[in-house]
BANU-870022 format. One record per residue (C-alpha): residue in three letters; x, y, z; residue number from 1. Coordinates in pm, 1 decimal, always signed. Layout:
% residues N
<node 'ALA', <X, Y, Z>, NUM>;
...
% end
This chain:
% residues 365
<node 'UNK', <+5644.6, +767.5, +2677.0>, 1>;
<node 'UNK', <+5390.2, +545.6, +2518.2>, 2>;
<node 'UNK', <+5296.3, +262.0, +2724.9>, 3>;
<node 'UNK', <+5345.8, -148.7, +2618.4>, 4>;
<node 'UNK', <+5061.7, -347.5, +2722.5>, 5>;
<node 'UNK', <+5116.3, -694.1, +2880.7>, 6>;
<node 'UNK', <+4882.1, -998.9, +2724.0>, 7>;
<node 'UNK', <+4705.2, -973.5, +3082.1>, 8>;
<node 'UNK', <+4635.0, -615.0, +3042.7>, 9>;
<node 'UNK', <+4552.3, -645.6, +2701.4>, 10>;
<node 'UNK', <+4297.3, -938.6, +2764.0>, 11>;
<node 'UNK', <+4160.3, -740.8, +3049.3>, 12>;
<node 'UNK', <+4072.8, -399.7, +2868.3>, 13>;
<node 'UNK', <+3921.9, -618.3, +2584.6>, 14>;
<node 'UNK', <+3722.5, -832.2, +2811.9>, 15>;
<node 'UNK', <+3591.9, -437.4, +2982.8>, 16>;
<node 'UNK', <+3564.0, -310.5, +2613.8>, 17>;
<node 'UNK', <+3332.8, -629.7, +2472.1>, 18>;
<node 'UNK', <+3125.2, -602.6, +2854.6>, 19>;
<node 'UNK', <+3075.3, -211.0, +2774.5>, 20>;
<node 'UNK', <+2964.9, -288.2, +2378.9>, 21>;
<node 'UNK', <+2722.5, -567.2, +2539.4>, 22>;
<node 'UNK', <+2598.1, -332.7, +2825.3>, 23>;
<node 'UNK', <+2509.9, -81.1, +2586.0>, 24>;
<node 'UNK', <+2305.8, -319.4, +2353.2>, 25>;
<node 'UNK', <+2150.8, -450.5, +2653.0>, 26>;
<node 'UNK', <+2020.3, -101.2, +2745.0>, 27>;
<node 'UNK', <+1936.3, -8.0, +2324.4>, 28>;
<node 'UNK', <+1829.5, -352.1, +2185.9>, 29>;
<node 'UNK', <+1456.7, -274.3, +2247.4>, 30>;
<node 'UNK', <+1397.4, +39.7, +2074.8>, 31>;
<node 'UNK', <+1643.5, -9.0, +1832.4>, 32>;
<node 'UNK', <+1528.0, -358.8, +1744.7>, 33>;
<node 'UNK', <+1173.0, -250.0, +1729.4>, 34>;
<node 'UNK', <+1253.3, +42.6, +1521.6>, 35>;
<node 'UNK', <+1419.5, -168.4, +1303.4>, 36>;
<node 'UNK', <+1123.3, -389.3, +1268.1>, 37>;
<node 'UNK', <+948.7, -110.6, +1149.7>, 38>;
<node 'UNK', <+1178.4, +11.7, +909.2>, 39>;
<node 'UNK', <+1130.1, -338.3, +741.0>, 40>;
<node 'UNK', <+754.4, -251.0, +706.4>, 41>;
<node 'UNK', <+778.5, +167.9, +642.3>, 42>;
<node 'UNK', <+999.9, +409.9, +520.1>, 43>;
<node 'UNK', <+830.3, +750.5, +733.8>, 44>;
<node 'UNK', <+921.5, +1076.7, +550.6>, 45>;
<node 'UNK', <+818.9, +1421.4, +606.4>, 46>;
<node 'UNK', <+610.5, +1524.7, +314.5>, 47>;
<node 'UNK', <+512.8, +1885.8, +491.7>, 48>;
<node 'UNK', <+481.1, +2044.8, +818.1>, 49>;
<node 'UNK', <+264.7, +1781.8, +1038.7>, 50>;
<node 'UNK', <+235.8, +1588.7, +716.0>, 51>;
<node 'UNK', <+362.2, +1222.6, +678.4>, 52>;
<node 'UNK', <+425.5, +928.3, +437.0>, 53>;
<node 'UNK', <+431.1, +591.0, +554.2>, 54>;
<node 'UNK', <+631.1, +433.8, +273.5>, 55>;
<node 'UNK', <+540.0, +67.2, +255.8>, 56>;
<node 'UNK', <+826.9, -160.5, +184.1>, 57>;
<node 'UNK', <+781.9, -439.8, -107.1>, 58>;
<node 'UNK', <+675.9, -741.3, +26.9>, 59>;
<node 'UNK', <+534.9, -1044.2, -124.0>, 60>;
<node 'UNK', <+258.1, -974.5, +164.0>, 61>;
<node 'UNK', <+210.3, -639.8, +52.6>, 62>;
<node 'UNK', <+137.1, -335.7, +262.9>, 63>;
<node 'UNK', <+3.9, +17.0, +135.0>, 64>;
<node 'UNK', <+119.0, +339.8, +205.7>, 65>;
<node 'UNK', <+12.5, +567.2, +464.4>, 66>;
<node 'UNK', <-76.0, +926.9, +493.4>, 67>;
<node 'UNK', <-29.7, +1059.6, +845.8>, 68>;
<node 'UNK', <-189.4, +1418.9, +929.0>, 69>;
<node 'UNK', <-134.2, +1562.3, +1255.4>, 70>;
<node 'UNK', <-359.6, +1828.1, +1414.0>, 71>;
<node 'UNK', <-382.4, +2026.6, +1713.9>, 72>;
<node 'UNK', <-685.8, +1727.0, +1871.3>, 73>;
<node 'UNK', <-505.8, +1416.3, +1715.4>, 74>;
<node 'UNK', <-392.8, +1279.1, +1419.6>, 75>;
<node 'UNK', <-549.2, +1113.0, +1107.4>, 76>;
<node 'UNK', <-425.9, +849.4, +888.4>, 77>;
<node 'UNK', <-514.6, +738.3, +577.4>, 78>;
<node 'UNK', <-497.8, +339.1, +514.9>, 79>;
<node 'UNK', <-438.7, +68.0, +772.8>, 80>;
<node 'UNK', <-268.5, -173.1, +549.9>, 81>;
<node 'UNK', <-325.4, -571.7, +477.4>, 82>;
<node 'UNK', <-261.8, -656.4, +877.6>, 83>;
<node 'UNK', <-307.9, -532.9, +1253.2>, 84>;
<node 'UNK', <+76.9, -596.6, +1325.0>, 85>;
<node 'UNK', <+177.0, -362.3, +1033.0>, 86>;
<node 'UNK', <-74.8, -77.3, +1178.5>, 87>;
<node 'UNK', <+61.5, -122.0, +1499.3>, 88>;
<node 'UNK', <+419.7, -89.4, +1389.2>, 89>;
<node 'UNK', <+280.1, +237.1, +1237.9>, 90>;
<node 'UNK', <+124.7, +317.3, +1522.1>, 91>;
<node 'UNK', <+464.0, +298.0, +1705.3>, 92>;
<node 'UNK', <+615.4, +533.9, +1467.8>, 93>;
<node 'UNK', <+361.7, +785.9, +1511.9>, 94>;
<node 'UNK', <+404.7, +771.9, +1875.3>, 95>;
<node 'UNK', <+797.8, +914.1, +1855.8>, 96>;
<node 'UNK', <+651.9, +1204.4, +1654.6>, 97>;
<node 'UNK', <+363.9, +1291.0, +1896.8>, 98>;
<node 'UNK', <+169.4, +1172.9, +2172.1>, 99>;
<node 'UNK', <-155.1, +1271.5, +2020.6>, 100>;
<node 'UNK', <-386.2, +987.8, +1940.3>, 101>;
<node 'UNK', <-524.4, +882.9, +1641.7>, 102>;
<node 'UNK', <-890.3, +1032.9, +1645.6>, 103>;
<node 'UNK', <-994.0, +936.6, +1227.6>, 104>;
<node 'UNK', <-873.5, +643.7, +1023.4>, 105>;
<node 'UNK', <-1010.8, +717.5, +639.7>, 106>;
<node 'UNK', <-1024.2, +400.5, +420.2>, 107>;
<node 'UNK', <-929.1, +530.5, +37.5>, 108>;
<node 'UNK', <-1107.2, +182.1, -76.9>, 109>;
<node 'UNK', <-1230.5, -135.0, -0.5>, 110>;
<node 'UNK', <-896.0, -353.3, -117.5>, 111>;
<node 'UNK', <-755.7, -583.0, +152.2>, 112>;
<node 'UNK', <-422.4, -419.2, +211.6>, 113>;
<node 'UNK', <-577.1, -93.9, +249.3>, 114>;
<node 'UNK', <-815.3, -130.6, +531.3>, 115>;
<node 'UNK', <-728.6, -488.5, +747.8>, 116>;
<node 'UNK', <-554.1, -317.1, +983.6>, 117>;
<node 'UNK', <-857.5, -85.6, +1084.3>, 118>;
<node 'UNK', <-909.1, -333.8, +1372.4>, 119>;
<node 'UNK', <-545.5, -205.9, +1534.5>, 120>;
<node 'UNK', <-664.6, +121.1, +1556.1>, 121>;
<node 'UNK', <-989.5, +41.2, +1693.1>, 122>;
<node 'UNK', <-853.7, -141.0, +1997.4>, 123>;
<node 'UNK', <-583.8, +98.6, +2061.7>, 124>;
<node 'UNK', <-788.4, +382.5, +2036.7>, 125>;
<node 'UNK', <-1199.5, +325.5, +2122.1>, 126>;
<node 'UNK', <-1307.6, +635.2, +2026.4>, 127>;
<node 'UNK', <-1165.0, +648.8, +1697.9>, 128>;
<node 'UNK', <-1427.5, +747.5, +1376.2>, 129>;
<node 'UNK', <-1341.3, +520.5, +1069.5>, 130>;
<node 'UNK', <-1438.9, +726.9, +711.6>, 131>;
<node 'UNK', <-1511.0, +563.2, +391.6>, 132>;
<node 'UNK', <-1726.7, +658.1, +73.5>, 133>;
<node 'UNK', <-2069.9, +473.2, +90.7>, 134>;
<node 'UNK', <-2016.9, +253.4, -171.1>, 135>;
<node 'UNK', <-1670.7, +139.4, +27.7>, 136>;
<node 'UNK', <-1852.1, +19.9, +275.3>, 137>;
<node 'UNK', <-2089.4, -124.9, +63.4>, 138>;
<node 'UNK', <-1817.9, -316.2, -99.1>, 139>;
<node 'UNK', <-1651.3, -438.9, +234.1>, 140>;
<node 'UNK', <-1981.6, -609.6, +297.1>, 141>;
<node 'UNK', <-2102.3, -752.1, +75.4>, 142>;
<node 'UNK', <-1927.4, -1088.5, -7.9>, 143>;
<node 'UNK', <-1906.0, -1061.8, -396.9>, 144>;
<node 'UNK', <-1759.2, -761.0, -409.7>, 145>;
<node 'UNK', <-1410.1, -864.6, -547.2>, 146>;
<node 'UNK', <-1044.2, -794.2, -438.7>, 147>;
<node 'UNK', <-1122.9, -709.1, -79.8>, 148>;
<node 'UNK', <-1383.9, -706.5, +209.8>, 149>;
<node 'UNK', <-1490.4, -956.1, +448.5>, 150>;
<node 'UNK', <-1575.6, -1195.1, +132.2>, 151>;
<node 'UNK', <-1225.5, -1196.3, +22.5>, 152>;
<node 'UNK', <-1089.8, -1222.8, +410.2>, 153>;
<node 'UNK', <-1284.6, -1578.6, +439.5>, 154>;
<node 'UNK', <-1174.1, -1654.6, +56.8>, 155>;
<node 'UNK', <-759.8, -1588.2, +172.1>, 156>;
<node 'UNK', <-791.3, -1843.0, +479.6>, 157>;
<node 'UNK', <-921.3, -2110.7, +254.4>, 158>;
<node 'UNK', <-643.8, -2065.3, -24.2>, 159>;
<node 'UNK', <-363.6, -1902.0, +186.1>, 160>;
<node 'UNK', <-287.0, -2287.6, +268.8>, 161>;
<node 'UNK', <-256.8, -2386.1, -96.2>, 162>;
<node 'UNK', <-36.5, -2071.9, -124.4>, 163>;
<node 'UNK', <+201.6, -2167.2, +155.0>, 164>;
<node 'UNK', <+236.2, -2556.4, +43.9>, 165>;
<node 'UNK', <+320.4, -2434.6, -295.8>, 166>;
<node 'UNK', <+616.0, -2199.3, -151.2>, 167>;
<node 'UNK', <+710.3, -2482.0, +51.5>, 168>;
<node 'UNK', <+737.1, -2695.3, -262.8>, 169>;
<node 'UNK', <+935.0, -2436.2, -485.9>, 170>;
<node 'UNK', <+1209.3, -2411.4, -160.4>, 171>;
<node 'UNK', <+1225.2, -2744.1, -154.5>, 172>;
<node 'UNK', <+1348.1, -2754.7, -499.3>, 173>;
<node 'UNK', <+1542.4, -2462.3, -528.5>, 174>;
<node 'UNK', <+1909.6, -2426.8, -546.5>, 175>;
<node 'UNK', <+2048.1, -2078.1, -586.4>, 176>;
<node 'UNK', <+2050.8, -1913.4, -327.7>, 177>;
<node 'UNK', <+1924.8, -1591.5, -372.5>, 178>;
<node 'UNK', <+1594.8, -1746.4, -471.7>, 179>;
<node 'UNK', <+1579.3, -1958.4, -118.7>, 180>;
<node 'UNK', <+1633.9, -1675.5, +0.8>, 181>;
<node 'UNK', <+1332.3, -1482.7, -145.4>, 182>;
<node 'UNK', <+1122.1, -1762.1, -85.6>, 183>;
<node 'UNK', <+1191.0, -1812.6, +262.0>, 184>;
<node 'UNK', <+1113.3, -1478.6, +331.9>, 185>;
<node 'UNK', <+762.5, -1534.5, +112.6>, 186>;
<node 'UNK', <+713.4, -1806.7, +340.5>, 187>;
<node 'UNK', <+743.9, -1686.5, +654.5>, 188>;
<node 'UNK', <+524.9, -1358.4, +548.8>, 189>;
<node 'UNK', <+231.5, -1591.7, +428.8>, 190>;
<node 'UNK', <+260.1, -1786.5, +760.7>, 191>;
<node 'UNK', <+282.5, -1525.2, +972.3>, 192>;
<node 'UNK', <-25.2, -1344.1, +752.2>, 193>;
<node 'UNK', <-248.6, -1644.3, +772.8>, 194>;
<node 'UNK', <-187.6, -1644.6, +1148.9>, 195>;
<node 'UNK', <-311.9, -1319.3, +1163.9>, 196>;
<node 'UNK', <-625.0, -1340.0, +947.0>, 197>;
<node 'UNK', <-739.5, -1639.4, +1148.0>, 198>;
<node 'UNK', <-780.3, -1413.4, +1431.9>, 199>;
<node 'UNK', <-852.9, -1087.2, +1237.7>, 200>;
<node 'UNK', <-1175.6, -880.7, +1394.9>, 201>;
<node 'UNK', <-1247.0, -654.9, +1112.4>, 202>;
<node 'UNK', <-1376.2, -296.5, +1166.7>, 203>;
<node 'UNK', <-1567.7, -146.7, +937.4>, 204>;
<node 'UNK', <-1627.1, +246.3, +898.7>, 205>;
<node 'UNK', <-1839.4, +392.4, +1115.0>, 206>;
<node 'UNK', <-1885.2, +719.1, +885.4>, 207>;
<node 'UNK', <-1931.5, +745.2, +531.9>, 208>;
<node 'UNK', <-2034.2, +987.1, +264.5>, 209>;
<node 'UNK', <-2144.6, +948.0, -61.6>, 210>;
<node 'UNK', <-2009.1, +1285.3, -271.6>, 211>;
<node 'UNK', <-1739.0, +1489.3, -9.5>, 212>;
<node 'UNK', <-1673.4, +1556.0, +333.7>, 213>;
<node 'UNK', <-1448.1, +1783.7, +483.1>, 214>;
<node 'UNK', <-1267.6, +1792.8, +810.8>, 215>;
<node 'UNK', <-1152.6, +2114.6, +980.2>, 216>;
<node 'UNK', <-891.0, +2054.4, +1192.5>, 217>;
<node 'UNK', <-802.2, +2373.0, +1379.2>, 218>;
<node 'UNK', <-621.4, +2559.1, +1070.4>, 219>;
<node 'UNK', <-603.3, +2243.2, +875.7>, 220>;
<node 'UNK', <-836.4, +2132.2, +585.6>, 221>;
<node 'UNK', <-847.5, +1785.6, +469.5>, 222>;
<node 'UNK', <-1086.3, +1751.8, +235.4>, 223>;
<node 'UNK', <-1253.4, +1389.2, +136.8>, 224>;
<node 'UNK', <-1348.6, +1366.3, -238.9>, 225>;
<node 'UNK', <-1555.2, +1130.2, -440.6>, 226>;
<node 'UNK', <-1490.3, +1214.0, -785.5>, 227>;
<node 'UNK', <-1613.0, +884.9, -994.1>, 228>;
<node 'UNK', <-1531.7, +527.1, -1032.8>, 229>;
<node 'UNK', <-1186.8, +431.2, -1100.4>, 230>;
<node 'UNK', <-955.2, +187.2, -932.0>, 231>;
<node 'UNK', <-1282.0, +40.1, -777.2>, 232>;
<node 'UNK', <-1651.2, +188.3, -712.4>, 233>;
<node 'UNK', <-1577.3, +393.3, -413.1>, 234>;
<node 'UNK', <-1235.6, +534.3, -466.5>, 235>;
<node 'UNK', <-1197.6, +814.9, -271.7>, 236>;
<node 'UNK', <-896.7, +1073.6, -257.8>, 237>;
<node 'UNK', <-771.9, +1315.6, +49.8>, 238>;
<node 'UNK', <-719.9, +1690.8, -80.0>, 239>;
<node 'UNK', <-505.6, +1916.1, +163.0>, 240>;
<node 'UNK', <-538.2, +2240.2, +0.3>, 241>;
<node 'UNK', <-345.8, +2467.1, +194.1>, 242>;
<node 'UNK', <-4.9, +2220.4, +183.9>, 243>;
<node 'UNK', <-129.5, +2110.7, -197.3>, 244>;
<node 'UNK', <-110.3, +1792.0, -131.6>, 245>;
<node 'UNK', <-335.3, +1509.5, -251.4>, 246>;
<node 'UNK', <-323.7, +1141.3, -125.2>, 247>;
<node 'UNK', <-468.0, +890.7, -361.4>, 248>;
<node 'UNK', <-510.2, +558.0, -256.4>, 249>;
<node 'UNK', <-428.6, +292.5, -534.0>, 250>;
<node 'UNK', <-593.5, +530.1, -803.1>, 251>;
<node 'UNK', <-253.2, +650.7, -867.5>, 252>;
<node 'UNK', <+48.5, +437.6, -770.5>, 253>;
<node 'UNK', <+383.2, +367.7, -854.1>, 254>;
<node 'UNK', <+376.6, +62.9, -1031.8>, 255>;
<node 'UNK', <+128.6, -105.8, -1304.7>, 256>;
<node 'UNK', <-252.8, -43.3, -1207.8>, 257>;
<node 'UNK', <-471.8, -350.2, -1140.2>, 258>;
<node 'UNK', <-748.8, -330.2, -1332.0>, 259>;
<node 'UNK', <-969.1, -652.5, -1192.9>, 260>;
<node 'UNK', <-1218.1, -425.5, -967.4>, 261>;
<node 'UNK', <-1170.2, -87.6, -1174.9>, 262>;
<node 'UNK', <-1392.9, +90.2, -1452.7>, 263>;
<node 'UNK', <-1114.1, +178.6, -1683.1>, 264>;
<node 'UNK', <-1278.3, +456.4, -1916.8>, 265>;
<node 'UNK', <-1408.8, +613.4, -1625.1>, 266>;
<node 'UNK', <-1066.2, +578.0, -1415.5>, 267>;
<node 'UNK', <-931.7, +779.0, -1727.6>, 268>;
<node 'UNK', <-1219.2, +1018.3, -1673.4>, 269>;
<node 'UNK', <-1191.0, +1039.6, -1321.1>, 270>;
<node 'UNK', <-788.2, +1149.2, -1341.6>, 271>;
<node 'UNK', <-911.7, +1444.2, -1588.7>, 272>;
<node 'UNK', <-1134.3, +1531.5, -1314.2>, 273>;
<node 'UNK', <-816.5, +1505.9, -1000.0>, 274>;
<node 'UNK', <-650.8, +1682.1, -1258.5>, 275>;
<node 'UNK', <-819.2, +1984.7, -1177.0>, 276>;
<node 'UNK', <-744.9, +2003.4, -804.2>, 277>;
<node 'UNK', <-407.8, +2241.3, -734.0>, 278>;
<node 'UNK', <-196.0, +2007.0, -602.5>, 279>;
<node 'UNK', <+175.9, +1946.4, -622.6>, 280>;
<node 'UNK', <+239.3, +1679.7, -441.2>, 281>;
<node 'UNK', <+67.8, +1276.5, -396.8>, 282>;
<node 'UNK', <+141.2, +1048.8, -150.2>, 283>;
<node 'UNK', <+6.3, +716.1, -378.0>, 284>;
<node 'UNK', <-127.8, +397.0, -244.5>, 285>;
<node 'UNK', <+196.2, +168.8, -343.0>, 286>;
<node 'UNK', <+514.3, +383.1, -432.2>, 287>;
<node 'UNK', <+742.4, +691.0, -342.9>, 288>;
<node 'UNK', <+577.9, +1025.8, -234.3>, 289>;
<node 'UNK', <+559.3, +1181.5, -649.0>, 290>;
<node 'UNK', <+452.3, +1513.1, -847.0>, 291>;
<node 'UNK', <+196.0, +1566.3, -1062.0>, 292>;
<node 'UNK', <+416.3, +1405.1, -1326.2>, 293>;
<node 'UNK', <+319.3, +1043.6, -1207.5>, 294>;
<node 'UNK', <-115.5, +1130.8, -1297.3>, 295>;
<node 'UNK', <-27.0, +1171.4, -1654.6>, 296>;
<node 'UNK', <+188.7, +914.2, -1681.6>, 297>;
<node 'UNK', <-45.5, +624.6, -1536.8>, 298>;
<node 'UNK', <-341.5, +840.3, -1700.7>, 299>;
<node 'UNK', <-137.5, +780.4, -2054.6>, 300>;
<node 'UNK', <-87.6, +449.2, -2013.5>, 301>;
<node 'UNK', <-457.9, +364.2, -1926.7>, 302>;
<node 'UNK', <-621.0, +587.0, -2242.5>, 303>;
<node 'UNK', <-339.7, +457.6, -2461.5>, 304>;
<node 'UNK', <-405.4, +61.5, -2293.2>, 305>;
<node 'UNK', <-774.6, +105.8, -2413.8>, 306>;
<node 'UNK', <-738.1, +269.0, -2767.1>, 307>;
<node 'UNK', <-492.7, -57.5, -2821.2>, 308>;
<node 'UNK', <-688.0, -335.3, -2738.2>, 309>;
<node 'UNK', <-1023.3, -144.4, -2923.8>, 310>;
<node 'UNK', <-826.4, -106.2, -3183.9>, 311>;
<node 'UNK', <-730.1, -476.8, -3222.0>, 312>;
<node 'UNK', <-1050.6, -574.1, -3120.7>, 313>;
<node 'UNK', <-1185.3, -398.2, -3401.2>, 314>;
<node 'UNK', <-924.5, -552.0, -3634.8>, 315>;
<node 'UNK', <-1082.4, -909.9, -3558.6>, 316>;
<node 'UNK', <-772.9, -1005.7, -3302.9>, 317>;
<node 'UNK', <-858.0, -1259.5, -3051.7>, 318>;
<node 'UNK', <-795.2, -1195.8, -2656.0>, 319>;
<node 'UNK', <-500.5, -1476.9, -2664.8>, 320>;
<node 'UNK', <-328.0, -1238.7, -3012.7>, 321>;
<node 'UNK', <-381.9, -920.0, -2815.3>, 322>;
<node 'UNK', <-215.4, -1016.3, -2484.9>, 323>;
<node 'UNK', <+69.0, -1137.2, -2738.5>, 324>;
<node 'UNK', <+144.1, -831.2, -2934.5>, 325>;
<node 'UNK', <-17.7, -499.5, -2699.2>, 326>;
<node 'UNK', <+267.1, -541.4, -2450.4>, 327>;
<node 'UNK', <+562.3, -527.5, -2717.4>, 328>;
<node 'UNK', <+338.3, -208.5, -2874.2>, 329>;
<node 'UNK', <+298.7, -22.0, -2533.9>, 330>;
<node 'UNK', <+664.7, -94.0, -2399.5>, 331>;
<node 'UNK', <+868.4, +170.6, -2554.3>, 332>;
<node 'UNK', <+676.8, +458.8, -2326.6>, 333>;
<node 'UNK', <+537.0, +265.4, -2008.3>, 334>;
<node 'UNK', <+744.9, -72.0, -1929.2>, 335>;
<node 'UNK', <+1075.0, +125.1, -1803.4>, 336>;
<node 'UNK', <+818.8, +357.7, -1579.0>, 337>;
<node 'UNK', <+609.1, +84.3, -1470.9>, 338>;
<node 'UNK', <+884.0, -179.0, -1363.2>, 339>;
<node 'UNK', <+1060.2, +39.1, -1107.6>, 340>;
<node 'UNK', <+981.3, -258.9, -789.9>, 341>;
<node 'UNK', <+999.6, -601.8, -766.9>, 342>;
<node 'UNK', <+633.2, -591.5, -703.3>, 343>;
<node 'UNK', <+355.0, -462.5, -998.2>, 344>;
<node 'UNK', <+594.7, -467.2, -1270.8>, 345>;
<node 'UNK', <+510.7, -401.2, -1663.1>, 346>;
<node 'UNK', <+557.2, -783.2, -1777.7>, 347>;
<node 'UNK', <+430.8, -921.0, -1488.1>, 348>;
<node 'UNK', <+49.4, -757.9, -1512.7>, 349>;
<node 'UNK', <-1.8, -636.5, -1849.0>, 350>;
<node 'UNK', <-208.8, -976.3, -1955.6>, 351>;
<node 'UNK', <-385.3, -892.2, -1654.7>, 352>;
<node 'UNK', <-497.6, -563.3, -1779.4>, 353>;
<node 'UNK', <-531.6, -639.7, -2097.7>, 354>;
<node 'UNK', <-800.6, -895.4, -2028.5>, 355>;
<node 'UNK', <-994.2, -705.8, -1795.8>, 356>;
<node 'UNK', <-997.4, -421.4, -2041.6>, 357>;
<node 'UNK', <-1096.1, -662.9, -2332.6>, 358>;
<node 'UNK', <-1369.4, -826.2, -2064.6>, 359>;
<node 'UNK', <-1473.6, -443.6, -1962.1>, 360>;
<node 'UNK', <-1471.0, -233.5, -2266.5>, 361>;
<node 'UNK', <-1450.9, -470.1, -2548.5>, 362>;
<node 'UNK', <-1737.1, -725.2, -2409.6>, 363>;
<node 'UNK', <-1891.6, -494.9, -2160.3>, 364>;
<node 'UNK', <-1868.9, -777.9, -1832.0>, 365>;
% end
């Protein structure tokens, strides 16, 4: 016979029920809130056995990707990201998948958001060797280098204040919603950055090469390749050729290049030579984990980005009548592939590269 609850009985299992639900957050709330903190920084997938992908979410403060290699001594990762908190979320992650430490951090190049976090991994692990190509390090010192190093760390604290009162001025006048929203999210990233770069003890490699250098890792070969300029001076790729897999720092990503501290002929020339490696699968420096598909596709776009703006060059176009007409040219075949993010999208950075190829190629800067 099915059994009537009273209101007393009824208030008293819900009161037990709600004190069992809070008991059992209680007990959860750190891990799970922590892992959830993560997740809003990295996506972590499998790529092959002992082989990981650090997926960096979009983020107006941007993170890289990650390449995590474990080994029978430790594990390596390539790229620390733009911040110590973000590498030692990563760090976190790595931790529920082994207790190994972290004996190499590589460096694919000398950008901001691929190397800023080195310092995390320093502290939490003394020992640890830091690898970058020569001219890497070069570029991290010395303060003219461009889009990255410890010149460009002392640049961001003097214009991340400008940056922040202009968000604070655009959410002051917005009105929809969903755009407060974005912008208070901006906000509190560029806060929370500058916070951190004010403090930020930056650690440089400690071991660099200037052609290759390979690691043998107890049955594992990661292999550290130098194979011309490209994306910057000292671009340098990680070749597992056992698992065929190549990680490839921003030479190859998932959205629109940036072109400001690159060589573009020679970043066409230097894809003909990753071409050659036997590889089937790239974990990129912004982007999902991709085939070989995704190296001719950005490898097109650059060679067919060049031939255009020669070609109007030649025809007597100015800069200002190029960046007006090579976009609608070139859309057809590369906006829809280069626009998949909110972040490095076709419209948003084609000027960009148009100019620096018309500054590089056309006018030789």
């Amino acid at each position: 016979m099915q059994h009537l609850w009273t209101r007393r009985e009824f208030l008293t299992k819900l009161g037990m029920a709600a004190g069992a639900i809070g008991m059992l957050n209680h007990f959860r709330s750190p891990s799970v809130f922590a892992r959830e903190e993560r997740m809003e920084l990295f996506e972590v997938k499998q790529v092959a056995d002992g082989i990981y992908a650090a997926i960096a979410v979009p983020q107006h403060k941007v993170n890289c990707n990650a390449a995590v290699i474990m080994n029978e001594d430790g594990v390596v990762v390539v790229d620390t990201h733009s911040k110590p908190s973000a590498a030692r979320a990563l760090v976190k992650s790595i931790a529920e998948i082994t207790r190994k430490p972290v004996r190499q951090v590589i460096n694919t190049h000398f950008h901001w958001d691929h190397w800023q976090g080195n310092e995390a991994y320093s502290a939490l692990f003394p020992d640890i060797e830091i690898i970058a190509s020569q001219a890497t390090r070069e570029n991290m010192t010395n303060p003219n280098a461009g889009n990255g190093g410890l010149g460009s760390i002392e640049r961001q604290l003097k214009t991340l204040p400008e940056e922040i009162a202009q968000l604070q001025a655009d959410l002051a006048k917005a009105s929809n919603a969903e755009v407060r929203s974005r912008l208070e999210s901006a906000l509190q990233q560029t806060m929370a950055y500058l916070g951190e770069l004010k403090g930020l003890k930056p650690a440089l490699p400690t071991l660099t090469f200037e052609r290759s250098l390979t690691l043998y890792k107890q049955g594992r070969e990661i292999r550290l390749l130098f194979l011309g300029r490209a994306h910057t001076s000292g671009d340098l790729f990680v070749y597992l050729p056992k698992e065929k897999i190549l990680v490839t720092g921003d030479c190859i990503i998932d959205w629109m290049p940036f072109l400001d501290d690159g060589y573009p002929e020679e970043w066409v020339k230097t894809l003909d030579e990753v071409e050659k490696l036997d590889f089937t699968t790239m974990i990129m420096g912004h982007g999902q984990v991709a085939g070989r598909d995704r190296l001719v596709f950005l490898r097109s776009f650059l060679a067919d980005l060049i031939v255009a703006v020669k070609k109007a060059a030649a025809d007597g176009a100015t800069l200002d009548e190029i960046k007006r007409h090579v976009p609608d040219q070139l859309a057809p075949q590369y906006e829809q592939g280069m626009s998949k993010y909110p972040r490095g999208q076709y419209r948003e950075r084609i000027g960009g590269n148009i100019e620096a190829v018309y500054t590089k190629v056309i006018r030789k800067g």
